[in-house]
Backbone as CSV, one residue per row, in Angstrom:
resi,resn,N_x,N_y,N_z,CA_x,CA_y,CA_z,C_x,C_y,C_z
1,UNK,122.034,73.759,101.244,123.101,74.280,100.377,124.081,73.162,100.048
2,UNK,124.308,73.494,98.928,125.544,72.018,98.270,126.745,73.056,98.415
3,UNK,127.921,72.333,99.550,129.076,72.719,99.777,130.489,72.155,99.048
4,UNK,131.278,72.437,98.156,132.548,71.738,97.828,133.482,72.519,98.248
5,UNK,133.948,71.921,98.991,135.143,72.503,100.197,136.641,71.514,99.842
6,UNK,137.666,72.250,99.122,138.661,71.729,98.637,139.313,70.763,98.068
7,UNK,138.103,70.211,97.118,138.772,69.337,96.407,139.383,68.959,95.223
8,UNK,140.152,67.814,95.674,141.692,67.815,94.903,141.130,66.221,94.165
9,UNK,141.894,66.198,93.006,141.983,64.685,92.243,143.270,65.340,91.237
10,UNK,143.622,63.783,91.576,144.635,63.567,90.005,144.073,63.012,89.242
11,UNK,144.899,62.671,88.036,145.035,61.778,86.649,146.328,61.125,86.387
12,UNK,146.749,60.029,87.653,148.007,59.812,87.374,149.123,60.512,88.267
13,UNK,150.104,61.709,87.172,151.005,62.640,88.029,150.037,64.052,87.592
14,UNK,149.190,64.226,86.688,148.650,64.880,86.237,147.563,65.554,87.418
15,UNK,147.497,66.589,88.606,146.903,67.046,89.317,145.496,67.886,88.666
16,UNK,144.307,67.269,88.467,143.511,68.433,87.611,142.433,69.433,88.224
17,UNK,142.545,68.908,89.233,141.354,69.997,90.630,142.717,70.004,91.518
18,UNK,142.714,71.071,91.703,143.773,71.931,93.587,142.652,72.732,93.807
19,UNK,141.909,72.240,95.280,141.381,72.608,96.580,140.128,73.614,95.816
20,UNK,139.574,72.970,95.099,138.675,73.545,94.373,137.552,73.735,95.720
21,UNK,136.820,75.204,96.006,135.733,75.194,96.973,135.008,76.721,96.505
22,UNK,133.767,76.186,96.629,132.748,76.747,96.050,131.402,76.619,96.814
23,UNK,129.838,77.154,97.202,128.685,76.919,97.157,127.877,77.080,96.095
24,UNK,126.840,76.157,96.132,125.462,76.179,95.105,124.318,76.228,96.410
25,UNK,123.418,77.677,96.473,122.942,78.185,97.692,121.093,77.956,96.643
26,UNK,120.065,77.316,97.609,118.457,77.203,97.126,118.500,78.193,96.563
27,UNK,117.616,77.609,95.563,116.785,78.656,94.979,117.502,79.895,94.067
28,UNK,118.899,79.624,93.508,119.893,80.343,92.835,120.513,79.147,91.893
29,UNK,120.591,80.060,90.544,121.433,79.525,89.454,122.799,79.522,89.695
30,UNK,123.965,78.940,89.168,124.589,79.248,89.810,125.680,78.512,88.068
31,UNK,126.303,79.951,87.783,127.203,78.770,86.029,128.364,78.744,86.525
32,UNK,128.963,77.400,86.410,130.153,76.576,86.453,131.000,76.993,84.763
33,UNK,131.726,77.943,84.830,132.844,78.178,83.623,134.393,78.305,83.475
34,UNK,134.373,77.370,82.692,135.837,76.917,82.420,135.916,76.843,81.139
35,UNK,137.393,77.035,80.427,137.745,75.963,79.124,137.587,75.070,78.790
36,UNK,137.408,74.367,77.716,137.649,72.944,77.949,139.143,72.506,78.750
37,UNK,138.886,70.996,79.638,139.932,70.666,80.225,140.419,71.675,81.425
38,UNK,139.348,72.594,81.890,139.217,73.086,83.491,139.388,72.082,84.449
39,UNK,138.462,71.306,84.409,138.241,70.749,85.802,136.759,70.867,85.824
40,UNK,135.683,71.308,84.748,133.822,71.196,85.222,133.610,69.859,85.418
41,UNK,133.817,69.288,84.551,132.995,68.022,84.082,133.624,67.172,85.837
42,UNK,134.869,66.482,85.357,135.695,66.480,87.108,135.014,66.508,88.484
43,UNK,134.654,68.079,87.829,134.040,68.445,89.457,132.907,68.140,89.725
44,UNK,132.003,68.210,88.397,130.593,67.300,88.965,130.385,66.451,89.338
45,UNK,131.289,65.495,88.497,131.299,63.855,89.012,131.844,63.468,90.272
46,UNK,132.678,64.781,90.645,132.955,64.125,92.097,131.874,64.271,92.918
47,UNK,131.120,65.537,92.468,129.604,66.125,93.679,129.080,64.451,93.521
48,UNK,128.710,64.297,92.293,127.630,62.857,92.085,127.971,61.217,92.573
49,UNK,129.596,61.915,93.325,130.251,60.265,93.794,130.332,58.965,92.656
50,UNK,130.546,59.738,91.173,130.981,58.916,89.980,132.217,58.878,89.769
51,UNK,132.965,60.053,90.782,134.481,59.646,90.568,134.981,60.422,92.136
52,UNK,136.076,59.713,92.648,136.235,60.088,94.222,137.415,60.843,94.103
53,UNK,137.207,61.931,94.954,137.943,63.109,95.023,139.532,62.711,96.268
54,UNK,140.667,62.924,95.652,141.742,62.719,96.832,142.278,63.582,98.024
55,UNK,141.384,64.407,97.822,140.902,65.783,98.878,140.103,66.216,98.936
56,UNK,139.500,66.753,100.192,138.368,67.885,100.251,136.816,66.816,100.532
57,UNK,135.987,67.388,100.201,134.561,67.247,100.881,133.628,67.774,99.893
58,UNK,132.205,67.450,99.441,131.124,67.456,99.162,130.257,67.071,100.269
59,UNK,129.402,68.383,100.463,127.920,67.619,102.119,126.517,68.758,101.267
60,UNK,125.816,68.064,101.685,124.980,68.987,101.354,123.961,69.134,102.760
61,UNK,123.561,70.820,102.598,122.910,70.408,103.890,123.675,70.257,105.638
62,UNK,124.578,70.669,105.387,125.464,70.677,106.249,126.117,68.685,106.255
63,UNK,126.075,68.107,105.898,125.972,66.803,105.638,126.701,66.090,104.591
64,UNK,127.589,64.760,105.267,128.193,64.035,103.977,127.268,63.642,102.852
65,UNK,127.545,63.336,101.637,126.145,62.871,100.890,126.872,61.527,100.965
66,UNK,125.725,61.023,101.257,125.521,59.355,101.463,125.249,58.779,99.908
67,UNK,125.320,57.777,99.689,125.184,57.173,98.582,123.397,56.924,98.192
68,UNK,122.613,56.854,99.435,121.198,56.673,99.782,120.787,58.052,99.355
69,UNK,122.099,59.401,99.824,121.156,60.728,99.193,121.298,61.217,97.732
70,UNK,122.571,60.382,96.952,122.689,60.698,96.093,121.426,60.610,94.731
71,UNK,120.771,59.607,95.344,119.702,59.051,93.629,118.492,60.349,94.021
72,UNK,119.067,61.389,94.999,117.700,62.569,95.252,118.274,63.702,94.422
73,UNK,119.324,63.901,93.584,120.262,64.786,93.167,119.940,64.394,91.597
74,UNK,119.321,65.318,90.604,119.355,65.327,89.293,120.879,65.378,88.417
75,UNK,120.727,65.056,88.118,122.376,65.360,86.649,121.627,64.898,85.184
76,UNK,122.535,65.890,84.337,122.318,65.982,83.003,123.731,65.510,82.748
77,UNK,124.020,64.830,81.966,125.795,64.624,81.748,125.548,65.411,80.314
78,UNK,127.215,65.782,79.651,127.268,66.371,78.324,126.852,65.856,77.468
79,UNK,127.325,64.277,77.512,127.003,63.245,76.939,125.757,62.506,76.627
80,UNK,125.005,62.434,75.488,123.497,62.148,75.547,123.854,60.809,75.944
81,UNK,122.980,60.415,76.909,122.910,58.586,77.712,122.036,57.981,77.807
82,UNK,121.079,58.746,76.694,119.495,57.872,76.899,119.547,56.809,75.811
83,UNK,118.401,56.132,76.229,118.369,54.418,74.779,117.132,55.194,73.595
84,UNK,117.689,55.003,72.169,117.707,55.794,71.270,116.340,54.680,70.498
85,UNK,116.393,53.643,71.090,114.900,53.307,70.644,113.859,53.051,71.434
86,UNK,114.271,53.483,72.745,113.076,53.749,73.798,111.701,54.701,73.451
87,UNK,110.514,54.940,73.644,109.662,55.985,73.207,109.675,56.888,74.377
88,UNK,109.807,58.220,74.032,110.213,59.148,74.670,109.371,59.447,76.001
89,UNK,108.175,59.519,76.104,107.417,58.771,77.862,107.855,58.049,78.610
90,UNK,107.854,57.007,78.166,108.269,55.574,78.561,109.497,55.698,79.293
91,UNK,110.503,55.972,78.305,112.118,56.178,79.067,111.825,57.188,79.706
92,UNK,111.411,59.023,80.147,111.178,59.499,81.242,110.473,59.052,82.289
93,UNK,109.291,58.318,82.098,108.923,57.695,83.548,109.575,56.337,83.978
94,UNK,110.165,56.002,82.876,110.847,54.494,83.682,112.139,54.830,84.384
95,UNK,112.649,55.938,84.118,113.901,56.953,84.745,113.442,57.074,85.960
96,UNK,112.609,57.592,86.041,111.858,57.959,87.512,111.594,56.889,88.229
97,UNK,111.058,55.969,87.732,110.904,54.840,88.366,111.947,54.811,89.322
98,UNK,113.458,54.539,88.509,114.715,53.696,88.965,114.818,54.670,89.905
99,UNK,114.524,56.159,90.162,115.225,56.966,91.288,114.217,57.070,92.489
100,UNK,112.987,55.625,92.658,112.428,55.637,93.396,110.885,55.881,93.522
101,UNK,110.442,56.702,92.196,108.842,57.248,92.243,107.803,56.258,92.213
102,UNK,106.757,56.870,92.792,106.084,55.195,92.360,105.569,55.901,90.715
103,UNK,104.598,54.635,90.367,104.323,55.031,88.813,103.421,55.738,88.340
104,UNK,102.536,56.131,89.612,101.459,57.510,89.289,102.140,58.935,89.105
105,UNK,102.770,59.346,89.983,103.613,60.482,90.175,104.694,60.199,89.227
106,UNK,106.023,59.612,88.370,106.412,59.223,87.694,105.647,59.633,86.283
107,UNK,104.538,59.150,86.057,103.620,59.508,84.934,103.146,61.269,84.801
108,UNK,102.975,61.387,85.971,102.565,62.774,86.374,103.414,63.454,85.865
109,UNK,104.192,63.421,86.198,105.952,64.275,86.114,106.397,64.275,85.005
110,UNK,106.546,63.554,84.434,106.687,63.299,83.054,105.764,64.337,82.001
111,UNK,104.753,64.051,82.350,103.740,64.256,81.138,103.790,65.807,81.749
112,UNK,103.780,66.721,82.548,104.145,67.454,82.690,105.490,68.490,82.491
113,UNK,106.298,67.687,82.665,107.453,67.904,81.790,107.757,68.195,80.648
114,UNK,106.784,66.741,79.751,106.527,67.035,78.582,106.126,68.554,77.844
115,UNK,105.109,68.570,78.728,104.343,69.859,78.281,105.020,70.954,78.543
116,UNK,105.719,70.722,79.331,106.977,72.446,79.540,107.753,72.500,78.517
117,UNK,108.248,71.557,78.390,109.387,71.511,77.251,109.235,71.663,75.614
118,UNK,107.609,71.496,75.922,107.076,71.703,74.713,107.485,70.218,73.235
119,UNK,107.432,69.371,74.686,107.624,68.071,73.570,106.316,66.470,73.711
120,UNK,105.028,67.238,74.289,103.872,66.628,74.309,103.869,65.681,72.857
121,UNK,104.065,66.437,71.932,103.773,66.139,70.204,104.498,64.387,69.976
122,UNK,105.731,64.650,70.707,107.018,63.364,70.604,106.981,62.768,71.148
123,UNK,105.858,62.430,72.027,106.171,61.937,73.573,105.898,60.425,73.238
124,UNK,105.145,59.532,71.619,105.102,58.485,71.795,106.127,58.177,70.750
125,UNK,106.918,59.172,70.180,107.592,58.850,69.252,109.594,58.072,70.016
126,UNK,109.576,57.123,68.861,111.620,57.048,69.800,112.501,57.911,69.785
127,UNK,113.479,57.598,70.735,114.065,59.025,70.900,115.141,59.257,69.587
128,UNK,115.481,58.130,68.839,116.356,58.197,67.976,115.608,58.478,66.766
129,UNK,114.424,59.262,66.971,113.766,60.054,65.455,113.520,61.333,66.038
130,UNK,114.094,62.162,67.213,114.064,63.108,67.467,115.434,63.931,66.906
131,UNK,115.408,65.434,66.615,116.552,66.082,66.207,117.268,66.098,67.443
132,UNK,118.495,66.425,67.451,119.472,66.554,68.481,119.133,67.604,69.598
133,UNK,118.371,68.476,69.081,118.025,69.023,70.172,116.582,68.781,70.865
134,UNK,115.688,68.390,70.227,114.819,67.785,71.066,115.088,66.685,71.938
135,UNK,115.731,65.913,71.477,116.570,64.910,72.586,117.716,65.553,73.780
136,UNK,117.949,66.761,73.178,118.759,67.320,74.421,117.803,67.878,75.094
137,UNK,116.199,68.345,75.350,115.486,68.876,75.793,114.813,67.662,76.481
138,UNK,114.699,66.308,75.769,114.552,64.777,76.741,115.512,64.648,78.272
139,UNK,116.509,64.927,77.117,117.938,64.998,78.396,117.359,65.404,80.121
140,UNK,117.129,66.615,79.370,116.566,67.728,80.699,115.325,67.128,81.619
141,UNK,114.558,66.602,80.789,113.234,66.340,81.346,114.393,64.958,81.915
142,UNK,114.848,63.770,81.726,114.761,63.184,82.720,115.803,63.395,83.544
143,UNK,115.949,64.429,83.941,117.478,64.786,85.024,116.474,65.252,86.230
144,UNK,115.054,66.126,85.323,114.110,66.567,86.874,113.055,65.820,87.154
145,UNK,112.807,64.459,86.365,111.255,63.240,86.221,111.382,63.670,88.066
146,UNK,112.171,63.324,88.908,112.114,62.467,89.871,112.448,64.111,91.148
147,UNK,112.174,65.085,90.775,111.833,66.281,91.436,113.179,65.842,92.272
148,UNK,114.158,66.293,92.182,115.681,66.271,92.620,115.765,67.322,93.805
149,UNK,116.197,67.097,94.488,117.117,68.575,95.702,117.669,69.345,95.168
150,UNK,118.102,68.024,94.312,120.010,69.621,93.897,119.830,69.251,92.042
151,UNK,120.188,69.977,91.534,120.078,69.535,90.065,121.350,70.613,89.644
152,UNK,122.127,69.415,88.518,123.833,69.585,88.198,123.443,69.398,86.655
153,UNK,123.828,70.322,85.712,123.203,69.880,84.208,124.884,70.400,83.475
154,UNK,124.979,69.632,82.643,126.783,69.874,82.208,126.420,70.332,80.312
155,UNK,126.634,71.683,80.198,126.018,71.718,78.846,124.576,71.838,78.629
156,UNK,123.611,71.951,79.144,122.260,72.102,78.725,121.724,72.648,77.816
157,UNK,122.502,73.678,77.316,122.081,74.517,76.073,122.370,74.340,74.745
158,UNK,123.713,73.027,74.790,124.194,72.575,73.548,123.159,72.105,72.274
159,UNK,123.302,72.701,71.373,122.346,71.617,70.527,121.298,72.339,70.151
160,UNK,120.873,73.644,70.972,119.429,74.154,71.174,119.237,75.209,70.398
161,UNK,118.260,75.440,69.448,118.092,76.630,68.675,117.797,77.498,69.838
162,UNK,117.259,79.005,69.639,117.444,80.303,70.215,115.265,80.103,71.108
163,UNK,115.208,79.087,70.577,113.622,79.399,70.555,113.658,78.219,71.502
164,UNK,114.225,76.894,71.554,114.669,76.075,72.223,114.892,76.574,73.527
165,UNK,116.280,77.252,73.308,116.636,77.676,75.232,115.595,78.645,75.590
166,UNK,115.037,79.414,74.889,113.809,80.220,76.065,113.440,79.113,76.759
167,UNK,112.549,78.175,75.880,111.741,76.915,76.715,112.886,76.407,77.513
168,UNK,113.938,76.333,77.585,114.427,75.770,78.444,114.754,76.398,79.671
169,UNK,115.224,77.472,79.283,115.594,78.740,80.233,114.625,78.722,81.561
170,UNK,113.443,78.524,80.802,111.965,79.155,81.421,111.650,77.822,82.306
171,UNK,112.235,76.522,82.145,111.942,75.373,82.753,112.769,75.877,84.166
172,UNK,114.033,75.732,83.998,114.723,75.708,85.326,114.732,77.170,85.708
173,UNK,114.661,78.050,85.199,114.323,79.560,86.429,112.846,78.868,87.338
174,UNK,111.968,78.115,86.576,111.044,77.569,87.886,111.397,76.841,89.007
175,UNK,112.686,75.839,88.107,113.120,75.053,89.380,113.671,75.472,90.345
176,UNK,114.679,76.505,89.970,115.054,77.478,91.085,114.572,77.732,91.822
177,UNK,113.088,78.617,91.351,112.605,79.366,92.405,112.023,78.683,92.661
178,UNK,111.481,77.953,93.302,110.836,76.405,93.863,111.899,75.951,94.778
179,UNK,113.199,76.407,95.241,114.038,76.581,96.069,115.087,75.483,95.871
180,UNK,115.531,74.650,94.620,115.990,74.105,94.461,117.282,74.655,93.543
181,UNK,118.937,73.998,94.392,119.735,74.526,93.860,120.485,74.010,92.838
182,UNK,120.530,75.082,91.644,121.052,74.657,90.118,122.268,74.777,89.740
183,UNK,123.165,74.355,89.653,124.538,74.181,89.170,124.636,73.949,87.559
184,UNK,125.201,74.443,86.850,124.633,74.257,85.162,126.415,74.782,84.759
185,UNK,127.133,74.034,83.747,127.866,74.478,82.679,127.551,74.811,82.003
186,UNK,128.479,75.585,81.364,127.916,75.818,79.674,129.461,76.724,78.926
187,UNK,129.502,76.869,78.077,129.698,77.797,77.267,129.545,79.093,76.530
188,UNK,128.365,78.894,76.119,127.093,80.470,76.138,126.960,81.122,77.267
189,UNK,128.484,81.812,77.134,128.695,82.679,78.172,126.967,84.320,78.185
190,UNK,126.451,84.704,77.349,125.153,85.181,76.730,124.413,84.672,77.364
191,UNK,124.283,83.509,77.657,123.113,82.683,78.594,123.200,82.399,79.951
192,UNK,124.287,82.072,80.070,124.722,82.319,81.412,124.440,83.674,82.438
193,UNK,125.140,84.761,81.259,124.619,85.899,81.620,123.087,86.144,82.195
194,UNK,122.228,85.896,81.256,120.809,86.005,81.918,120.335,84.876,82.506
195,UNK,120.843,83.879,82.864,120.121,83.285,83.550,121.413,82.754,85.213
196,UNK,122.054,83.023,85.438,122.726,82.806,86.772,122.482,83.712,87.761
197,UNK,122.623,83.358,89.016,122.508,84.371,90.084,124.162,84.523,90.725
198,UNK,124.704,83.003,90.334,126.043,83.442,91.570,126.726,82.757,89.404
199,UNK,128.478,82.867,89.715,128.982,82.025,89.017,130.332,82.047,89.615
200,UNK,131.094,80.745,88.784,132.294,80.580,89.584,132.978,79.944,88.497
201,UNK,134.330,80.863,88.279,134.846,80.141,87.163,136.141,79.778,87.333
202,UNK,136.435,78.615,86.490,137.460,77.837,86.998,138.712,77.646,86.096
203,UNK,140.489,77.745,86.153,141.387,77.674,85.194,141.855,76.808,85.651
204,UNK,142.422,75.901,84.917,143.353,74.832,85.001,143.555,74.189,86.614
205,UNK,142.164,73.630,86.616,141.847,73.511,88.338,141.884,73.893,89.165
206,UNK,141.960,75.215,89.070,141.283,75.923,90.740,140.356,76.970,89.986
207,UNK,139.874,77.282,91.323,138.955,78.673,91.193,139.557,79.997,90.940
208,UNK,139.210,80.605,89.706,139.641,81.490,89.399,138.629,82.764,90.206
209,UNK,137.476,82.969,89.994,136.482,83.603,90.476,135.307,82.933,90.995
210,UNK,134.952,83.772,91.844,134.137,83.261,92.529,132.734,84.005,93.573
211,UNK,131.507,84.022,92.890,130.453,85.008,93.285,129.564,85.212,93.055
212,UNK,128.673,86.622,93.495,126.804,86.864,92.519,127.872,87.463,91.317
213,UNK,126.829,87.376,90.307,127.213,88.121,89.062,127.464,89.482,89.168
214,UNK,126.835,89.936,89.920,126.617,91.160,90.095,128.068,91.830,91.146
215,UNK,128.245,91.011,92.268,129.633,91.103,92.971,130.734,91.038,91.811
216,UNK,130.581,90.191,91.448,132.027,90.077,90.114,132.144,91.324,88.972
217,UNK,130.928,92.159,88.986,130.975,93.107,88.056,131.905,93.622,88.392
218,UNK,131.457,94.075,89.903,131.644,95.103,90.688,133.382,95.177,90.794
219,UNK,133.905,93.845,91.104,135.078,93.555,91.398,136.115,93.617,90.375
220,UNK,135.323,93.655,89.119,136.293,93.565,87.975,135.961,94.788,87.089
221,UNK,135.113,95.476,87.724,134.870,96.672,86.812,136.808,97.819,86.729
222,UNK,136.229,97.944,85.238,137.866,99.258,84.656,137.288,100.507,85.257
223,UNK,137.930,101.151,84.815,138.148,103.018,85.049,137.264,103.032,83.198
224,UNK,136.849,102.258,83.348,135.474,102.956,81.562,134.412,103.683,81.863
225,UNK,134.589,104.884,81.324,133.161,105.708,81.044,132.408,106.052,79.952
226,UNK,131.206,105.980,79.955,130.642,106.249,78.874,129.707,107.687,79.144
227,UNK,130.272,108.786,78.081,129.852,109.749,78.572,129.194,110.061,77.127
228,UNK,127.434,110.446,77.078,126.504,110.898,76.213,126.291,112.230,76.118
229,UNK,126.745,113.364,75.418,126.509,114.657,74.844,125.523,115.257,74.383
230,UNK,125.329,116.594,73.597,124.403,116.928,72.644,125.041,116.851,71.536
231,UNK,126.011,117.193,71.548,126.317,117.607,70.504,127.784,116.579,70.042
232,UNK,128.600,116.903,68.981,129.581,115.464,68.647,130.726,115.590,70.299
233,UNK,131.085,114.480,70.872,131.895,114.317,71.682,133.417,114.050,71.136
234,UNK,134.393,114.515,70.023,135.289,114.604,69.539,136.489,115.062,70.231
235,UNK,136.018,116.481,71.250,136.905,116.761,71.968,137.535,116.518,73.293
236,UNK,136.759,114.818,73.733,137.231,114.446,74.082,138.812,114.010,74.150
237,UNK,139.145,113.284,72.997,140.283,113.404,72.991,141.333,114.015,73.420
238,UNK,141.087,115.536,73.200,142.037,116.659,73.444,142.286,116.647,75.029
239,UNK,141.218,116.101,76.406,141.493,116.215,77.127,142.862,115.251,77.956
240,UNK,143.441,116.061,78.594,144.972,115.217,79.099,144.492,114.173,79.772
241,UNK,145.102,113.010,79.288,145.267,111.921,80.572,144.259,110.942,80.063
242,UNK,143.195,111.046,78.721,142.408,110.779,78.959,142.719,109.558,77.827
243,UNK,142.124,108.263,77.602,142.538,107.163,76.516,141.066,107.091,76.052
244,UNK,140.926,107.638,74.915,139.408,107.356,74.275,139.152,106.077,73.719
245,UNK,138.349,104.950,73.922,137.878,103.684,73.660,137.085,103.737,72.511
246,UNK,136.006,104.472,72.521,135.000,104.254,71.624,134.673,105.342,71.347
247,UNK,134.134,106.137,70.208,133.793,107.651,69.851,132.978,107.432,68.617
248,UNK,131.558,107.673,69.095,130.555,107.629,67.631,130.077,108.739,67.609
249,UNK,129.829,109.850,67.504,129.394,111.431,67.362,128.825,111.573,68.751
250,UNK,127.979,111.871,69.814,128.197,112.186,71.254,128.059,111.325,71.520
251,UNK,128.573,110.124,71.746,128.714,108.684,72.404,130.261,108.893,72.609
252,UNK,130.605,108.550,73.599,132.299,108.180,73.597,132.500,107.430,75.193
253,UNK,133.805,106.299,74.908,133.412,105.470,76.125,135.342,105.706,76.384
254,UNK,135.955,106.279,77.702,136.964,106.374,77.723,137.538,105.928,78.845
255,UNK,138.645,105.931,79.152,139.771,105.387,80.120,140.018,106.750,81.097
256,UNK,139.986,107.247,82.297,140.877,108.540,82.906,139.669,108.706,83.864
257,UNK,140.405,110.155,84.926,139.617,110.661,85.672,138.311,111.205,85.177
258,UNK,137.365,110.594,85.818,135.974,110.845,85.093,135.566,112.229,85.460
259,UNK,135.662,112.731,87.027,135.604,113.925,87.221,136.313,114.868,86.596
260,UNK,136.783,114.951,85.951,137.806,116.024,85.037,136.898,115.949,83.559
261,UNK,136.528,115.035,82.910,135.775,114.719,81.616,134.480,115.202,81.880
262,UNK,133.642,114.776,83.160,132.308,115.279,83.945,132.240,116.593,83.838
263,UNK,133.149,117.477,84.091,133.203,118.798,84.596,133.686,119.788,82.950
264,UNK,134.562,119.161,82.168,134.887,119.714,81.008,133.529,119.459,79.631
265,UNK,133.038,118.803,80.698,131.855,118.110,79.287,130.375,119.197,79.736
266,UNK,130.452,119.662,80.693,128.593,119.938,81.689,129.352,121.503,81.496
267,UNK,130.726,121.868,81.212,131.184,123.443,80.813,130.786,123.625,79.217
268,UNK,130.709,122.974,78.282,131.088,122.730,77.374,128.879,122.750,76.595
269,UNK,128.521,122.506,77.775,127.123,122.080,77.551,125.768,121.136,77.787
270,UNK,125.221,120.447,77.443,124.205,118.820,77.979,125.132,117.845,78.080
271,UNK,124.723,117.187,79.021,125.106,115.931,79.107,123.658,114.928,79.795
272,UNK,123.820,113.882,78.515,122.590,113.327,78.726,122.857,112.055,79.432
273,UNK,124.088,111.313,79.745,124.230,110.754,80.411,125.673,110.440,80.481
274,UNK,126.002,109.545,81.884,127.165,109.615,82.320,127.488,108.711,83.136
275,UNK,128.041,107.151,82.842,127.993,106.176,83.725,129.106,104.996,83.565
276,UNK,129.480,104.446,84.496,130.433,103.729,84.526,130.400,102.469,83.327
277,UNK,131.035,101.931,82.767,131.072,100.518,81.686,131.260,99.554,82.594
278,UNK,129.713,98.818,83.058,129.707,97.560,83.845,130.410,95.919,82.773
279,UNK,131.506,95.594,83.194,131.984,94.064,82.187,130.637,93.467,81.883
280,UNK,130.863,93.108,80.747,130.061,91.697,80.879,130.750,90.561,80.934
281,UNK,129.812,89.256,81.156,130.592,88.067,81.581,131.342,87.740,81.155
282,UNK,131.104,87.569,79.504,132.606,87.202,78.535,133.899,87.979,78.792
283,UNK,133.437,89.024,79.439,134.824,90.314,79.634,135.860,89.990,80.534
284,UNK,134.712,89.368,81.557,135.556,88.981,83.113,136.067,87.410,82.736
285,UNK,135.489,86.558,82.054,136.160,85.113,82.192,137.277,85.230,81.107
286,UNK,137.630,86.113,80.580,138.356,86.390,79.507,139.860,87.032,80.272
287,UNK,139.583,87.852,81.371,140.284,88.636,81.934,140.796,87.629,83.329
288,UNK,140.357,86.723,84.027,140.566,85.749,84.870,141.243,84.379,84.508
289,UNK,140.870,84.036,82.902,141.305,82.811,82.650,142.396,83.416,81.442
């Protein structure tokens, strides 16, 4: 497990992480969300020992990360950093190389990669005649050439048509479950949604929330019901106490004691369904930050 246990950095007098602490647990996604100018980007680079934290701890494994364990740790930065007239093989296995592989396995990995990503076709072409998002899908392939422990990707989805992130989506839910733990930013709060197991989101350097997706529903769920009829649900309204949200002919999603609406609605006639309004993600980072 990758542990960040309270850490702090400035910018000057400018404090931009306070005691930021969080886990990224095997074999779980895990989305890092903030504004711009949170503290993500910050916080990765301190996991990756590209910028040193003036408090707190990164170990993985129960363990300091050594500088020897760091080149076992994948990263994607936001920033594309590959050489734009390299041919797109070549620079993924010579990546691998530098993080240690020898050049059979290196080749292996690669060309496999390739083929996940669905960029076999490009693979002798340079990277600076690829569209922006096939090069952000390069990105990816060389953050995992070198089969990483921990893999940190800042933005991965930027750039990517809708047909794009499946293939991508579909790359790292393998890496996951292959027990390797994923830390990923983004924005596409939608994507995040389906593809995280824990998330942790962050305001103006600290942790705002922090959890499974599914815990955070739970924790941030309203008093919303959505109660389904036979017939038009209009008279809802009329009942006391009650704040109607949404009302489309027996659809209506409201605010109040649900048992009182439950019981005036099942007098009244069918009720075809009757269930709480679980947030979605955009709801809760909206409501935290």
């Amino acid at each position: 497990m990758l542990t960040v246990r309270g850490i702090s950095r400035n910018f000057g007098d400018h404090r931009v992480l306070d005691e930021v602490s969080f886990d990224v647990r095997p074999g779980r996604m895990t989305g890092f969300l903030g504004a711009n100018g949170s503290g993500k980007t910050t916080t990765m680079r301190i996991v990756l020992g590209v910028l040193a934290a003036h408090g707190g701890s990164v170990s993985w494994r129960g363990e300091a990360i050594t500088p020897q364990r760091r080149p076992h740790f994948g990263y994607m930065p936001e920033e594309r950093g590959l050489y734009p007239k390299m041919k797109v093989r070549e620079q993924i296995t010579w990546l691998g190389r530098l993080h240690g592989v020898d050049k059979a396995t290196a080749r292996a990995n690669t060309d496999r990669l390739l083929a996940d990503l669905e960029l076999t076709g490009r693979a002798d072409d340079r990277l600076e005649s690829l569209s922006l998002g096939n090069q952000q899908r390069v990105q990816i392939a060389a953050a995992l050439v070198h089969d990483p422990d921990v893999l940190i990707l800042d933005e991965p989805f930027s750039g990517l048509d809708p047909i794009a992130v499946e293939t991508v989506l579909d790359v790292l839910r393998k890496r996951a479950a292959s027990g390797v733990p994923v830390l990923f930013s983004s924005h596409q709060l939608a994507i995040v949604e389906r593809l995280c197991d824990d998330v942790v989101i962050i305001s103006k350097g600290r942790i705002a929330a922090n959890g499974s997706r599914e815990e955070l529903r739970r924790t941030h769920a309203s008093d919303r019901y959505e109660l389904v009829v036979a017939e038009d649900a209009g008279w809802v309204r009329d009942v006391p106490g009650v704040a109607v949200l949404e009302l489309d002919g027996p659809r209506v999603v409201f605010e109040a004691d649900p048992q009182q609406v439950l019981r005036a609605a099942l007098d009244r006639g069918e009720v075809r369904s009757f269930t709480p309004v679980v947030p979605t993600l955009d709801e809760i980072f909206r409501e935290v930050i």
